[in-house]
C-alpha positions in Angstrom: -14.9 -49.5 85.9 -12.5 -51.2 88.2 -8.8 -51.7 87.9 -7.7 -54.8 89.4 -3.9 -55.8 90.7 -2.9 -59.5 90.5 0.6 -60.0 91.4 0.6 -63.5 90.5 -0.3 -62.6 86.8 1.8 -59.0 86.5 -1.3 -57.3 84.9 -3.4 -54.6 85.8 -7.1 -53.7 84.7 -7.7 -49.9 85.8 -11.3 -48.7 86.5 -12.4 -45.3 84.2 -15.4 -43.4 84.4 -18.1 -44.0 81.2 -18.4 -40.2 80.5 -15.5 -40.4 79.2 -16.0 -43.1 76.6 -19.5 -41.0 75.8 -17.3 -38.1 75.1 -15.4 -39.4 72.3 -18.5 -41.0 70.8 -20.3 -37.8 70.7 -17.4 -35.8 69.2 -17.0 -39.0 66.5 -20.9 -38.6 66.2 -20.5 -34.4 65.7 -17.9 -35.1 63.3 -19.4 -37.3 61.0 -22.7 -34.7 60.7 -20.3 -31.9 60.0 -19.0 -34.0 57.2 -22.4 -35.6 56.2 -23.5 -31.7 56.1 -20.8 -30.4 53.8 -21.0 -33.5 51.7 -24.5 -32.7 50.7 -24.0 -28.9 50.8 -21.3 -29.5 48.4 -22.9 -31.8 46.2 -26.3 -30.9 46.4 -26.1 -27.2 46.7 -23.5 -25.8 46.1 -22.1 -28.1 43.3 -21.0 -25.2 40.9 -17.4 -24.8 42.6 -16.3 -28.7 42.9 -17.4 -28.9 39.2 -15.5 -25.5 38.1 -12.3 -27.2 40.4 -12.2 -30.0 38.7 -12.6 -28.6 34.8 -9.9 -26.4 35.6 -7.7 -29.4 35.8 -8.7 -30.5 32.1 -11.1 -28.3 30.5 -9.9 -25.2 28.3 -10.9 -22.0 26.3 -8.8 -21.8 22.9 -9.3 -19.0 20.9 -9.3 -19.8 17.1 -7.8 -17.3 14.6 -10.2 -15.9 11.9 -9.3 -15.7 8.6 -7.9 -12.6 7.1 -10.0 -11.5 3.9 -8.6 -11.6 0.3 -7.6 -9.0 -1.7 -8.7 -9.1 -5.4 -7.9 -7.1 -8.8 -11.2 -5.8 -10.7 -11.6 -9.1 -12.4 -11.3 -11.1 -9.5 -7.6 -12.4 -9.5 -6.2 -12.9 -6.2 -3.5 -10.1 -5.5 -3.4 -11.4 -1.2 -4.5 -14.2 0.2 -4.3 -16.1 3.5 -3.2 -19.6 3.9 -3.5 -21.7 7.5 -0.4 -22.5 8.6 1.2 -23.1 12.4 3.0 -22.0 14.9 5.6 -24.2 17.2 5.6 -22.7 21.2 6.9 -24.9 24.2 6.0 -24.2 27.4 9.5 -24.0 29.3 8.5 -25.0 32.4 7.1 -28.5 31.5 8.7 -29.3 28.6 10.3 -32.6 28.7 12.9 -32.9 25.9 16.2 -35.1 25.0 18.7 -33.8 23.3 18.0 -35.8 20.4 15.1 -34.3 19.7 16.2 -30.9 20.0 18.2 -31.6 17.0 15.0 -33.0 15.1 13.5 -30.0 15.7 16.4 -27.8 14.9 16.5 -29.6 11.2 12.4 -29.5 11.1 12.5 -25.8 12.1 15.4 -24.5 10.7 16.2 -23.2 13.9 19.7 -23.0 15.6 20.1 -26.0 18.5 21.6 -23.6 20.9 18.9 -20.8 20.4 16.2 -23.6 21.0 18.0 -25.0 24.4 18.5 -21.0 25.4 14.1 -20.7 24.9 13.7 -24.0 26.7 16.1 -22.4 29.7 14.0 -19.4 29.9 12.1 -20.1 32.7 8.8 -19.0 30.8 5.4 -20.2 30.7 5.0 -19.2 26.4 7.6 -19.5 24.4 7.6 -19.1 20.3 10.2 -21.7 18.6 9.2 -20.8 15.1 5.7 -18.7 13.5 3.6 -19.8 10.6 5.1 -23.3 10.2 4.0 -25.3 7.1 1.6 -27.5 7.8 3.1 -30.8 6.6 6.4 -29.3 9.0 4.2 -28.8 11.4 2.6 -32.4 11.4 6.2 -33.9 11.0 7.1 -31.7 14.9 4.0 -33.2 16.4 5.0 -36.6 15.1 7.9 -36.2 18.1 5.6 -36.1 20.7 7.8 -33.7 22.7 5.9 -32.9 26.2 5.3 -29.4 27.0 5.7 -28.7 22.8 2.3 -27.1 21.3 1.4 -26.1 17.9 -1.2 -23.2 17.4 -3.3 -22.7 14.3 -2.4 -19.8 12.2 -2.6 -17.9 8.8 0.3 -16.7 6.8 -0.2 -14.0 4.5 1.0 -14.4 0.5 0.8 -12.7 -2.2 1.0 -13.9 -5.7 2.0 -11.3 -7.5 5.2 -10.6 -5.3 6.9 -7.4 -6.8 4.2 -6.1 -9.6 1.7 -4.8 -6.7 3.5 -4.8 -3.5 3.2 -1.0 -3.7 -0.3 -0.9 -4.0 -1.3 -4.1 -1.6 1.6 -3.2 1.2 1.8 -5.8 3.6 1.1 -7.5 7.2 3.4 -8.4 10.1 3.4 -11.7 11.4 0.1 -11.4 13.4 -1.4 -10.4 10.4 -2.2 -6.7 11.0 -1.7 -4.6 8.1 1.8 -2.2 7.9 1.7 -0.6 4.8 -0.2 0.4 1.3 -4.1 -1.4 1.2 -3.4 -3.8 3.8 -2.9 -1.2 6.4 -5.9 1.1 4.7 -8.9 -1.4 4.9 -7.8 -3.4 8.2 -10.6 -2.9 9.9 -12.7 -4.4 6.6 -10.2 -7.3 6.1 -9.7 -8.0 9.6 -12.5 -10.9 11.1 -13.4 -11.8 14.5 -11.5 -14.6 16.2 -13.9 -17.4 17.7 -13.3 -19.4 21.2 -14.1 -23.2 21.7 -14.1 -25.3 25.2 -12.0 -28.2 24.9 -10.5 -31.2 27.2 -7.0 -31.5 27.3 -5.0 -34.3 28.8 -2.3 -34.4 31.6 0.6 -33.3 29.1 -1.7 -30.6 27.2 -3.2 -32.9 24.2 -6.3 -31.8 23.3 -8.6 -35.5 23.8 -12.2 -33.7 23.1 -14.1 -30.9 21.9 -16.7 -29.7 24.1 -18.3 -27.0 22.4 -18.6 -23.5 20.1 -18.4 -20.4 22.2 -18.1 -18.1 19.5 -17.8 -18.8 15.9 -14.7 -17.1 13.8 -15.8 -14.9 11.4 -13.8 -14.7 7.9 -12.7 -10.6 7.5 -14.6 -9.2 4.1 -12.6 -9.3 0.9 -11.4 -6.4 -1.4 -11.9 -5.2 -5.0 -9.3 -3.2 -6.0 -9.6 -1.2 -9.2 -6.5 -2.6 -10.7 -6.4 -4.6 -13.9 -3.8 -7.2 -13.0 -3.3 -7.7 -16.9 -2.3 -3.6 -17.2 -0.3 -3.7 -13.7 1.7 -6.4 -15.1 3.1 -4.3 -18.4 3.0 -1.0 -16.5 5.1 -2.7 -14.0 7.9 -4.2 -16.5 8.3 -1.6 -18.8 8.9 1.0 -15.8 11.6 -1.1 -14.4 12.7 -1.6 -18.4 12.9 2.1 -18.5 15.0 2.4 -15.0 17.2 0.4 -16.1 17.9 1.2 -19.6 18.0 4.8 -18.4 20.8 4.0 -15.3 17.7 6.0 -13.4 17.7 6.2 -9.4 14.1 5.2 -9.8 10.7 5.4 -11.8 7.0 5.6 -11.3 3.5 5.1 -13.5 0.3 5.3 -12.9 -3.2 4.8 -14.9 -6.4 5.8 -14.4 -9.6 5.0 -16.1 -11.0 8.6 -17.6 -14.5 7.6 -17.5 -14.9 6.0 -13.6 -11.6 7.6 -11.9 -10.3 4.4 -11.1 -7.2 3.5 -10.9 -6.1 0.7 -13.5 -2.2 0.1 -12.4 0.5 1.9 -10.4 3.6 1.2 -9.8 7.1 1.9 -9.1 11.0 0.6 -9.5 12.5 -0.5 -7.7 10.2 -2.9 -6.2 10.0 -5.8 -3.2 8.7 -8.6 -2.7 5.9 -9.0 0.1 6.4 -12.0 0.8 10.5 -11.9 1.4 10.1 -9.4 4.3 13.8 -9.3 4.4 14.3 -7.5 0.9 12.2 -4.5 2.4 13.5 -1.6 3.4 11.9 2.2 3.8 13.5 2.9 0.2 11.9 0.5 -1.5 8.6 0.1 0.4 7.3 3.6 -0.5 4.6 4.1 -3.0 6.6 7.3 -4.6 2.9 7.6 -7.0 1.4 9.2 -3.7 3.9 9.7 -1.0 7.0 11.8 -3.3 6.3 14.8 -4.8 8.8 16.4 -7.4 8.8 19.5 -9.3 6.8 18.7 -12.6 8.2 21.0 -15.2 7.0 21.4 -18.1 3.5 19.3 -17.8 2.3 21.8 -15.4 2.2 24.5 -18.6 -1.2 23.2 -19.9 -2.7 24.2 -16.9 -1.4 27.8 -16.7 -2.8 28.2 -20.7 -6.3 26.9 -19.1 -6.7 29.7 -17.1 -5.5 31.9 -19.7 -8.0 31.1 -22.2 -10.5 30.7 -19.5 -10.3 34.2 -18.8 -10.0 35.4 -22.2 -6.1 36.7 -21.9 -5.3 34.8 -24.9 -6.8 32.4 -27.7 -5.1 29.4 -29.3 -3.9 31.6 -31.6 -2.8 34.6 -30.3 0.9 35.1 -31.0 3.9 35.1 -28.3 7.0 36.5 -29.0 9.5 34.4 -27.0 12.2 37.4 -27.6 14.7 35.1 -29.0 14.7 32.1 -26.5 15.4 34.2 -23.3 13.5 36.7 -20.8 14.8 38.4 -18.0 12.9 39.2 -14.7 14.6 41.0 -12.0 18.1 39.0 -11.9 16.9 36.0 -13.0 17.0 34.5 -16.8 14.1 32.6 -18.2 15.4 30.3 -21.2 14.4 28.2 -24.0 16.9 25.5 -25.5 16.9 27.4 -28.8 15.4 30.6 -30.2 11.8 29.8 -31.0 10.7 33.1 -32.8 7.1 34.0 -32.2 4.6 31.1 -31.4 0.9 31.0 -30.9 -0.1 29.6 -27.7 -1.0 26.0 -29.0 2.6 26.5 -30.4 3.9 27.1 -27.1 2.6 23.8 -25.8 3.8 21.8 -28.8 7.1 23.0 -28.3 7.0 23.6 -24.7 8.3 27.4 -24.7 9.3 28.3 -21.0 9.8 31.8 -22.4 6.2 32.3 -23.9 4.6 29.7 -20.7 6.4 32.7 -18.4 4.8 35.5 -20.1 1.2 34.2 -20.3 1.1 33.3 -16.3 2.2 37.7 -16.0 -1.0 38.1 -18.0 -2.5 36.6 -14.6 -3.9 38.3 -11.6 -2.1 36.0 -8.5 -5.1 35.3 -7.3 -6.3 33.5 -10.2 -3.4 31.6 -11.6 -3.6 30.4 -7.9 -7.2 29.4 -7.7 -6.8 27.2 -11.2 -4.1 25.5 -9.5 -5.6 24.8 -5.9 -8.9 23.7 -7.9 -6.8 21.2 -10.2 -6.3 19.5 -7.2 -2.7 21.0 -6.5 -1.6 21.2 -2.7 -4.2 18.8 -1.2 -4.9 14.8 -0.9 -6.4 13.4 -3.7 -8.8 11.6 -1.3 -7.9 8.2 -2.5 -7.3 7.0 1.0 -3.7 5.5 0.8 -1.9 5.7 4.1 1.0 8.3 3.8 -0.5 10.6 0.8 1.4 14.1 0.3 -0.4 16.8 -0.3 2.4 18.9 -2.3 3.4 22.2 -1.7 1.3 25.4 -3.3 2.3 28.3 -1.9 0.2 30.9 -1.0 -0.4 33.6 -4.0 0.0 36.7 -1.8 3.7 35.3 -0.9 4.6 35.2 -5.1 7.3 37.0 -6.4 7.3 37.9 -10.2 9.9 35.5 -10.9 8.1 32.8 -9.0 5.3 33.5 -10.3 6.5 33.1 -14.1 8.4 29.5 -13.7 5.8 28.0 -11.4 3.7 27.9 -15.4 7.0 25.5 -16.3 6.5 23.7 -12.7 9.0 25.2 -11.1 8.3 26.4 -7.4 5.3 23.8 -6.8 5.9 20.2 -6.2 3.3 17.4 -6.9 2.7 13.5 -6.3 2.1 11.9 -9.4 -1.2 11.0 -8.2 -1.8 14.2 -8.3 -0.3 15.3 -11.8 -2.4 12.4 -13.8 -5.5 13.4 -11.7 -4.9 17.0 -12.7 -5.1 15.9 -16.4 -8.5 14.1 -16.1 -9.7 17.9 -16.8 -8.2 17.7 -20.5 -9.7 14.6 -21.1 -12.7 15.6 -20.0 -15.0 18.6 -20.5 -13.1 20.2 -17.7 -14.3 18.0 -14.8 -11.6 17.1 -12.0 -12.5 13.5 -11.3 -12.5 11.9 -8.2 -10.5 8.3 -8.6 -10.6 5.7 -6.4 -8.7 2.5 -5.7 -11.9 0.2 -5.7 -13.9 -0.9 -8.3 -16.3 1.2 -9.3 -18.8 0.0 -11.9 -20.6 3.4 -12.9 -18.7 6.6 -14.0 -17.4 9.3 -11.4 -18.7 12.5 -11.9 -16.3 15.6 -11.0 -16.3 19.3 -10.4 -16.4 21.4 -12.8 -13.1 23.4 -12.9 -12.8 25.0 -16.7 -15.5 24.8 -19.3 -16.0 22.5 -21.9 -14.6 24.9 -24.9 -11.5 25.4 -23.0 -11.0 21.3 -22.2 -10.9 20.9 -25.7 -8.7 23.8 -27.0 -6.4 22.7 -24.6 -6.8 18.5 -25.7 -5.9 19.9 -29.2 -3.0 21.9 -28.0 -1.5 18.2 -26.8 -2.6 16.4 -29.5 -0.1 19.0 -31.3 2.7 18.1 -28.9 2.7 14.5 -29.6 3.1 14.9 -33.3 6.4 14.5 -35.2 7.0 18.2 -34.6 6.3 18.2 -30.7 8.3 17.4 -28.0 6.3 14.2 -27.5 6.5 12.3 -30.6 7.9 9.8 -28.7 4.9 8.8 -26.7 2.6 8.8 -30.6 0.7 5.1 -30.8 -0.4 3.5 -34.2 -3.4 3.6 -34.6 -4.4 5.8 -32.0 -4.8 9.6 -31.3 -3.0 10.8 -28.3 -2.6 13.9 -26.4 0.1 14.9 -23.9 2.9 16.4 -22.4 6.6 16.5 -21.9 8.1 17.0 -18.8 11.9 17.9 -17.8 12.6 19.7 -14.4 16.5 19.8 -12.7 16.0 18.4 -9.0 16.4 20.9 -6.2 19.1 20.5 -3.9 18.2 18.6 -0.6 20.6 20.6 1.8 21.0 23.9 0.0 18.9 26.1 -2.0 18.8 26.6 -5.8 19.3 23.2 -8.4 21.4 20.7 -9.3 22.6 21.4 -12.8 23.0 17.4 -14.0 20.3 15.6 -12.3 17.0 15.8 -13.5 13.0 14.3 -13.4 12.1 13.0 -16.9 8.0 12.9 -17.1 5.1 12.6 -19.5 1.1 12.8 -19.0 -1.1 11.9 -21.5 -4.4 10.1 -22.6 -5.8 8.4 -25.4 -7.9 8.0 -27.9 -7.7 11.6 -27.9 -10.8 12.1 -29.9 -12.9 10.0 -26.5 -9.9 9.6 -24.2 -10.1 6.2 -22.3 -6.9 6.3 -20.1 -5.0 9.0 -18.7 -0.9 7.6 -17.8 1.7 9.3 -16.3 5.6 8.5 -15.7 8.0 10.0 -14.0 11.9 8.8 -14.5 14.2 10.3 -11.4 17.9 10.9 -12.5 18.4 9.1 -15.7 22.2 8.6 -16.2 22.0 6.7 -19.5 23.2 9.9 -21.4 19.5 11.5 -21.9 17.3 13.1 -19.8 14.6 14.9 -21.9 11.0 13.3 -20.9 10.2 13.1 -24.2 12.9 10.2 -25.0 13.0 8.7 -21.9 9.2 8.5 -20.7 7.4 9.1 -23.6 8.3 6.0 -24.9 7.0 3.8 -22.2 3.7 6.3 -22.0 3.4 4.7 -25.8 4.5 1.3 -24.9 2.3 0.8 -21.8 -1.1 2.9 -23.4 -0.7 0.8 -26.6 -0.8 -3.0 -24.8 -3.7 -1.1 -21.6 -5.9 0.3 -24.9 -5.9 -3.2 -26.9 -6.3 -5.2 -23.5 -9.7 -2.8 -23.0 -10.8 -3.4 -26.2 -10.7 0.5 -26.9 -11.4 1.4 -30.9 -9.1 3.0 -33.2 -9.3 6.3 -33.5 -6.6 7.1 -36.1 -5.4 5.2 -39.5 -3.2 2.5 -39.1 0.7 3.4 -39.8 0.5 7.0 -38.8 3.6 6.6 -36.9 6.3 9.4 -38.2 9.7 10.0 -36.6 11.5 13.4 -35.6 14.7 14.4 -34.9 14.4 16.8 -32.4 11.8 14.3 -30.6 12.2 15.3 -27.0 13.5 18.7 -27.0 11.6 21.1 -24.8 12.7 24.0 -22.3 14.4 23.5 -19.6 11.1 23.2 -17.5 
């Protein structure tokens, strides 16, 4: 190549050599083969990673909440249930919002302005603006079309039968995991598996198509619970009837089905509402049936005359002389309310002697007035699987004292659930089984272990028949048409921080069963410091033990088992020892 001067023409043409032209051709020519080769590698063999690049930019996982299973009564009524609602979260970082529709949302959610604007100033990638949304609310938020605003699907658990179960049932938190009572029991059977689906979402996060199922949700099982909603319901309002007539810090009741062991109502006052979880507090959330134990007084006597007889110290008639309403042990005075002369032993039920329950449970070897109460069930679980059971307190025999040992047979000294009391009883209205109970339907009866025998079940059944008639300390809890059988309870509460008892506070109780002649249902209730001006558990719970058992037997169906009109009135209805 030449380069030529012309003067003349002021231009130049300068001469190069043609390697150098070759040069750039071939690295051109090398360059577009590199590209040619990573083009086809690319797209022809190793395709996977420009395809996962680009459905990163639009394609998504979601996971999709499964829903929660129901939780039923025995006949099938709904007691829980969960309902789809959603949930409003913005994504702070590309959220796009005018201040217009930040109060739109503030009225839709019910949500402050300012606490909004503070979320949407976080500087987060999640943020919640309100959970479990209705649905038409929800629709009504989407309807804004807010960029960077999502909605997530979501159940919300309710419950129908707000304050008459919410012991029993507990609750969830807001993700739906069980907290308290049955809910927090059978999670794991309630509980489902959440699914995942791939879906294409647009530039702003709008879902545009559903690819595909990865994994199906799966709903969580439902539960059966023994409770007849129909018996919860009275059970429920005549304890809080009771409270509240009696000025009482508090109440409790539970039923139990003598045949199967299954629990047919329990309840407690004051109550809250599951679904408000603002009215709930550790007060009122605790199921006091199985998680407070108490001093049972008196009802515990029937259980110190079992062993008795058991052993042959005594028969139904042998004679006690209750030494003119008062014994002495060591320093400490054992009392009646009035001088009861000398009583057989059914006598000292019907009356409920502390005096002659003393002297019977010194007729006892430790050891053996011990072993009665630890096989009734006394100092362990009842095995009903509710979270928080007590277990009670039995002390050791070999630790007894005299004195001990003679007012723990009036239920002093011992303290019980009232699960545990009423379970107790199940070996009265048996032939001296100790059922096992459940809170699930069971549809064939429970058999028990054998704790007494047969002849001294029924000796003792007739000893509280005798209690609940006109001159017993239970004639309050008699029910027309029906035989009953039961006991009167009156203990003074121990002192939280110092020893010994208060001297005008008290636990008002009463366990029972009829019919008596084929018992059907075994109830107990417990009043804690009644202020109304009595305190004796045969006026104050014996009343709703008759209220409840009459409307629970008819509701069953249960036969008569006594004339019509047998209902007779005493004066001294109520009056028992001091235990």
């Amino acid at each position: 190549m030449k380069i030529l001067f012309n003067p003349s023409r002021k231009s130049a043409t300068v001469d190069l050599p043609e390697w150098r032209s070759r040069l750039v051709l071939g690295f051109l020519l090398i360059f577009l083969v590199v590209l040619v080769v990573r083009a086809v590698y690319l797209q022809a063999l190793n395709k996977d990673f420009l395809q996962q690049q680009g459905q990163s930019r639009y394609l998504r996982v979601i996971e999709q909440n499964s829903q929660r299973g129901s939780i039923k009564d025995r006949n099938g009524e709904i007691l829980a249930i969960s309902a789809p609602v959603k949930s409003v979260w913005i994504d702070p970082q590309t959220i796009t919002v005018t201040p217009q529709q930040i109060k739109q949302l503030a009225n839709l959610l019910d949500v402050n302005e300012t606490a909004i604007q503070e979320r949407i100033n976080s500087g987060k990638r999640f943020v919640y603006l309100k959970r479990q949304v209705p649905p038409e609310r929800a629709d009504k938020v989407a309807e804004l079309n807010i960029k960077g605003l999502y909605l997530k699907h979501e159940f919300y658990r309710y419950y129908p039968s707000r304050e008459l179960a919410a012991h029993i049932l507990g609750f969830t938190d807001v993700d739906g995991r069980g907290q308290e009572g049955m809910e927090l029991a059978w999670q794991d059977v309630l509980t489902g598996e959440d699914g995942k689906r791939r879906v294409i979402k647009d530039r702003i996060g709008r879902i545009v198509e559903n690819v595909g199922q990865i994994q199906t949700p799966k709903s969580g099982q439902d539960v059966i619970l023994s409770i007849d909603s129909k018996i919860q319901y009275l059970a429920y309002r005549e304890l809080a009837r009771a409270v509240k007539e009696q000025q009482a810090k508090a109440g409790s009741i539970v039923a139990l089905d003598a045949k199967t062991g299954e629990v047919l109502a329990m309840a407690n006052y004051p109550a809250f509402n599951p679904n408000q979880r603002s009215s709930m507090n550790n007060q009122v959330i605790r199921n006091r049936v199985l998680v407070d134990t108490f001093e049972p007084g008196s009802t515990l006597k029937p259980f110190a005359i079992a062993v008795a007889l058991e052993t042959g110290r005594v028969k139904a008639n042998t004679l006690m002389d209750t030494a003119g309403g008062s014994m002495r042990i060591g320093r400490a005075v054992i009392r009646d309310v009035r001088d009861k002369g000398n009583l057989t032993v059914s006598q000292v039920i019907q009356t409920s002697s502390n005096v002659g329950a003393a002297k019977i449970a010194l007729m006892l070897p430790p050891k053996t007035f011990w072993e009665m109460l630890n096989r009734s069930g006394f100092g362990a679980e009842t095995g009903v699987g509710f979270p928080g059971e007590a277990s009670g307190q039995l002390r050791a025999y070999n630790k007894w004292r005299p004195i001990e040992q003679a007012t723990m047979s009036y239920g002093h000294g011992i303290s019980v659930s009232l699960m545990q009391l009423v379970r107790g009883y199940s070996l009265f209205a048996t032939d001296g089984e100790l059922k096992p109970i459940t809170l699930l339907k069971r549809d064939t009866p429970a058999i028990g272990q054998k704790v007494i025998s047969p002849e001294t079940a029924q000796s003792v059944r007739k000893m509280l028949e005798l209690a609940v008639q006109p001159e017993g300390t239970g004639n309050g809890a008699r029910i027309n048409g029906y035989r009953v059988a039961g006991k009167t309870g009156t203990a003074h509460k121990r002192l939280e921080k110092q020893k010994g008892y208060a001297s005008d506070r008290y636990i008002s109780s009463f366990v029972g069963f009829a019919p008596a002649s084929d018992p059907r249902i075994i109830m107990a209730i417990m009043i804690d410091e009644p202020s109304g001006g009595r305190y004796y558990g045969g006026t104050v719970a014996a009343p709703v033990f008759s209220r409840v058992m009459e409307g629970a037997l008819r509701m069953l169906n249960v036969p008569f088992d006594d004339s019509l009109g047998n209902l007779v009135t005493s004066p001294v209805s109520g009056m028992e020892g001091k235990g």
